[in-house]
N, C-alpha and C positions, 0 to 999 in steps of 0.2 A: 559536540560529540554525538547528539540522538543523531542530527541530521546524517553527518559520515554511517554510523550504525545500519540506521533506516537504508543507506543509498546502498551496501553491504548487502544487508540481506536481501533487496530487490535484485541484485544482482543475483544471487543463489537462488532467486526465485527465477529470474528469466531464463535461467541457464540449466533449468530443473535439478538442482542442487537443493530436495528439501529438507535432508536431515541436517546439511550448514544450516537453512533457515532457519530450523527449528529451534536449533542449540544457540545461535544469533542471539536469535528471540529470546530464550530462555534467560539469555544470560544480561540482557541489555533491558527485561521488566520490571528486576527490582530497582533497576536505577532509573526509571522514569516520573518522574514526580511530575514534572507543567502538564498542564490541560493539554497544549499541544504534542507532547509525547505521549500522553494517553491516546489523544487518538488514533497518532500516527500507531501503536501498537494494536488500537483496533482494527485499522485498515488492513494490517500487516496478518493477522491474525485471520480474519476474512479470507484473503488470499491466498494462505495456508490452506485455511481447510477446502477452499473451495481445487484448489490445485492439487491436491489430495482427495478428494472426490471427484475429480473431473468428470461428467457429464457433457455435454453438449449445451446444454438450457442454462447450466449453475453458474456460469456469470456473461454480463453483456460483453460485446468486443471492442477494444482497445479505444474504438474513435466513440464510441455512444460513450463509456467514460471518460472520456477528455471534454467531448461537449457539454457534459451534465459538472464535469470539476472548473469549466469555463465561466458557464451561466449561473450555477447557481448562489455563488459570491454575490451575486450584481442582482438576484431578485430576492434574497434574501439573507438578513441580519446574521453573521456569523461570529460564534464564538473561539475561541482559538482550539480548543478539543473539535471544532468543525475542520479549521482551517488545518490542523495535524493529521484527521483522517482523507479531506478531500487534496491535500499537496501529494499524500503518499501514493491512494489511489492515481493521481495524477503522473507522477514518477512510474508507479508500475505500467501505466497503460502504455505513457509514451517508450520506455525500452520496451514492453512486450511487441508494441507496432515500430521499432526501429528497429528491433532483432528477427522481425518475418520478413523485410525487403531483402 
């Protein structure tokens, strides 16, 4: 159920839909209890605010975060609140670079 959630509101993220994300969120944090749901909601959370600030500089682009959610499993020990935060970042980048072609 997180994962359909999670995939949900990236979707209202890629689509600049942030007040869906928001209420998503809201409403999908008291029901995350696993480490991995914890992260995936800090990932989530991240993304919000920074797609709500959007600057230029406030977050890397779509392929430096797929190479960093690629590599860093393989050089280092991951817990599963890693593996919930680095999958979601990973989902977000790759629809953010399949929704610019």
């Amino acid at each position: 159920m997180i994962k359909e959630e999670v995939d949900e509101i990236i979707e209202s993220l890629v689509h600049s839909k942030l007040e869906d994300a928001r209420q998503r969120l809201a409403h999908l944090a008291p029901q995350v209890s696993s480490e991995y749901g914890k992260g995936a909601l800090l990932a989530l959370n991240g993304i919000v605010n920074v797609t709500e600030n959007r600057t230029p500089d406030k977050m890397a682009d779509a392929d430096k975060i797929l190479r960093v959610v690629d590599r860093l499993p393989k050089i280092q020990m991951t817990d599963d609140l890693d593996k919930g935060y680095l999958q979601t970042m990973g989902k977000w980048a790759k629809r953010v670079k399949d929704s610019s072609k």
